[in-house]
C-alpha positions in Angstrom: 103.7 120.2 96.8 105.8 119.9 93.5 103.3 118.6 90.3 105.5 115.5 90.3 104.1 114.2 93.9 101.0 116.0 93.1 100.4 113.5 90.2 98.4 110.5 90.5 100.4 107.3 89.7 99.4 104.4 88.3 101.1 101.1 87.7 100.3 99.4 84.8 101.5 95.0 84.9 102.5 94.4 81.1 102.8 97.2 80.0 104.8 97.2 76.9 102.6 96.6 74.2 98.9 95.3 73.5 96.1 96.1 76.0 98.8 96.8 78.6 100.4 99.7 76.6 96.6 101.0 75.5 95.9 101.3 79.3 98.5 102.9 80.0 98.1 105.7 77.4 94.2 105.8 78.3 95.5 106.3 82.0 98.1 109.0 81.1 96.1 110.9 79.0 93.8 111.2 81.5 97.1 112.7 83.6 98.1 110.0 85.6 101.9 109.6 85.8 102.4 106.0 84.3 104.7 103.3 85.7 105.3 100.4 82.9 105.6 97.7 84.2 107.5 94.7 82.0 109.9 92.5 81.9 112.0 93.3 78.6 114.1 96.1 79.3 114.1 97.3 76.0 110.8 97.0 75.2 109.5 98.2 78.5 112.1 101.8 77.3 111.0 101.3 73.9 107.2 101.4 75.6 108.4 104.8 77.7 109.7 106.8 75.0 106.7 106.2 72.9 104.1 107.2 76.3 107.1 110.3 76.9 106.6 111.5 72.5 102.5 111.5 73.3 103.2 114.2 75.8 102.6 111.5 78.8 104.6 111.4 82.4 105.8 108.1 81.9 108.7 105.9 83.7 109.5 102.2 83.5 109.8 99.7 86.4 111.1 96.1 86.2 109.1 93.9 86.8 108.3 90.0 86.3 105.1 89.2 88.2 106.5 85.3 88.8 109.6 87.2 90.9 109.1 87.6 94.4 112.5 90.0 94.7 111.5 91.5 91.1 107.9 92.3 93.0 109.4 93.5 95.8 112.0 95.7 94.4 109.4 97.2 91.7 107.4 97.9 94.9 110.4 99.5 96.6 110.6 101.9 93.8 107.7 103.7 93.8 107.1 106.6 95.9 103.0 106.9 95.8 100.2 104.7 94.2 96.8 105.1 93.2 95.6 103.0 90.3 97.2 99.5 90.3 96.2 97.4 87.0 97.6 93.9 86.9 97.1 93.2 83.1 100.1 91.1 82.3 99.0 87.5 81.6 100.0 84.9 79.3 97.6 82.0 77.4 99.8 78.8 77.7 101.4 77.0 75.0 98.6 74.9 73.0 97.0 72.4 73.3 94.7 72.5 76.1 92.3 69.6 76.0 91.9 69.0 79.7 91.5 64.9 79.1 96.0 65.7 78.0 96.3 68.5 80.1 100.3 68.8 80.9 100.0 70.6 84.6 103.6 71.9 84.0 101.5 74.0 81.6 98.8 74.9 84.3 101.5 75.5 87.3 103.0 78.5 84.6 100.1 80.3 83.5 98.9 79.8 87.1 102.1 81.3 88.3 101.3 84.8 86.2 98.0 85.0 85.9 97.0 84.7 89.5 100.0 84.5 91.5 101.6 87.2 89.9 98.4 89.2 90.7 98.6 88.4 94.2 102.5 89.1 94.3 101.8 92.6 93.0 98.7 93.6 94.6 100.0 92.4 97.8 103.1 94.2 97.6 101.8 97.9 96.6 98.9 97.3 98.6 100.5 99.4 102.1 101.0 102.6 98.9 97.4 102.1 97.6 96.1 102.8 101.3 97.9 105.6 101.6 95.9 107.1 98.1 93.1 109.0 98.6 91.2 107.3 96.0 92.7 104.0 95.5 91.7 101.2 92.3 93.4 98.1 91.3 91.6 96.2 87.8 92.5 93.0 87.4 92.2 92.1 83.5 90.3 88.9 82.9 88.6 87.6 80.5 85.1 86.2 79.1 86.5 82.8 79.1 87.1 82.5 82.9 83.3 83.1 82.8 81.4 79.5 84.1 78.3 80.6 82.4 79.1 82.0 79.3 82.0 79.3 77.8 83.5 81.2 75.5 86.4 80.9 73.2 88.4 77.3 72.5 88.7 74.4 75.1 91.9 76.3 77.0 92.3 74.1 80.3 95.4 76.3 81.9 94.1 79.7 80.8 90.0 79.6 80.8 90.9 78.2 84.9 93.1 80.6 85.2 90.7 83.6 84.7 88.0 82.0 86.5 90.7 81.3 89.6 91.4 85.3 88.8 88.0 86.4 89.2 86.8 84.6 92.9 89.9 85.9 93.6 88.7 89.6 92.9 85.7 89.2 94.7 88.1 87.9 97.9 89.9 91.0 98.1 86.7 93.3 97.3 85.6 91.4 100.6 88.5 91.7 102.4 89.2 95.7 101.5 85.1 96.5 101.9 85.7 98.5 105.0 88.6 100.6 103.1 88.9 102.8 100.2 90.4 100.7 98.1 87.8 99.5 95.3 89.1 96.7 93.0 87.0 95.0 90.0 87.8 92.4 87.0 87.3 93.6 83.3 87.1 91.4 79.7 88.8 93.6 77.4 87.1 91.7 74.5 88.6 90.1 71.9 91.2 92.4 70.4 93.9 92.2 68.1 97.2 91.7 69.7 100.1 89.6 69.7 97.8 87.0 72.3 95.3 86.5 69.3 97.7 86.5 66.5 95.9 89.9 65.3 92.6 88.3 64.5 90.2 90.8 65.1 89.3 94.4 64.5 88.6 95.4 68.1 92.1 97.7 68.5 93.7 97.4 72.0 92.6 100.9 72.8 89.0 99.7 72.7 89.6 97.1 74.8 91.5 99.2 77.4 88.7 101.1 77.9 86.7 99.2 80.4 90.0 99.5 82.5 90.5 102.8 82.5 86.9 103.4 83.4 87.2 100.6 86.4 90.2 102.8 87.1 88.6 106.1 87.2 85.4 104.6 89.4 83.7 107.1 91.6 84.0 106.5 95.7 80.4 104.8 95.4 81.5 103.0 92.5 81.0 98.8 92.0 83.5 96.6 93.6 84.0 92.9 93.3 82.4 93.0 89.8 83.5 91.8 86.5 82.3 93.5 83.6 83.3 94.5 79.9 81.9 97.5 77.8 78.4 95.9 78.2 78.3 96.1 81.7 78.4 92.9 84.4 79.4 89.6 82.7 78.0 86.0 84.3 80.1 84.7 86.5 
């Protein structure tokens, strides 16, 4: 078998920059073969070409997670999967007091923080069965937690991450008889374009916990949600 096919893959869901591009680079250094996934096609080349000069087998797919023919055709292009990470997101516009919620506001981030998951894991799914060691990571956050409360009132997004989590422990349920082990992670609060760069946490710490749900063992957790602490309250 040529090293090409040999290679794990993994697709990585907004991938261009942030989080996204730090889990990608944790991934291929660890010598998977890196599909960046974005949107922006010059920042998703831009985002290659950077992966490519760090010595790392990487490729760009198109891909808007709200499309279902952009889902389906990023689908169509990939040969094999093993690792799929759906990390692209987005926070809503402020504000987000639930008493003045706007639901236009909750149907978008809705529509690519857990649709888009579903679009994309549901699509690749048939290629992750086929891998012999199979992981999808959804990226969450501490704010979708019901217990903990974190962060600032965000009616569209704090939902959306809680909607994101049952729905992780739905498909852990529904795949428990398979190889395929799935799990949500809190990457933390780092400094990206999402928080206006107001932290000191860099993105490649927070894309650690993925790339470690990523990596899991065959008798690793599934349907958790955990950061670099270990299991976060539901």
């Amino acid at each position: 078998m040529d090293r090409v096919n040999d290679m794990k893959t993994a697709l990585v869901t907004g991938a261009n920059k942030g989080i996204g591009f730090a889990i990608a680079e944790g991934l291929g250094t660890l010598g998977f073969r890196v599909a960046v996934g974005a949107r922006d096609d010059v920042r998703r080349e831009e985002a290659v070409e950077r992966l490519r000069a760090k010595g790392i087998d990487a490729f760009g797919v198109a891909l808007d997670v709200t499309s279902d023919d952009s889902v389906r055709t990023a689908a169509q292009a990939l040969d094999r999967l093993d690792v799929l990470v759906n990390n692209a997101g987005i926070g809503g516009p402020f504000p987000q007091d639930p008493t003045t919620l706007d639901l236009g506001v909750v149907r978008t981030v809705l529509d690519t923080n857990v649709f888009g998951v579903v679009r994309v894991t549901n699509a690749v799914l048939p290629l992750l069965r086929k891998a012999e060691a199979p992981r999808i990571v959804n990226v969450s956050s501490n704010m979708g937690s019901l217990a903990l409360r974190t962060g600032p009132i965000m009616a569209a997004y704090a939902p959306s991450k809680s909607m994101l989590n049952s729905l992780t422990v739905q498909y852990a349920r529904a795949l428990a008889d398979t190889n395929v082990i799935i799990n949500a992670c809190c990457p933390g609060y780092v400094a990206t374009d999402f928080t206006g760069h107001a932290s000191d946490r860099t993105p490649e710490q927070g894309a650690a916990i993925a790339v470690r749900l990523a990596t899991l063992p065959g008798d690793g957790p599934r349907g958790g949600f955990f950061d670099d602490g270990g299991d976060i309250p539901w």
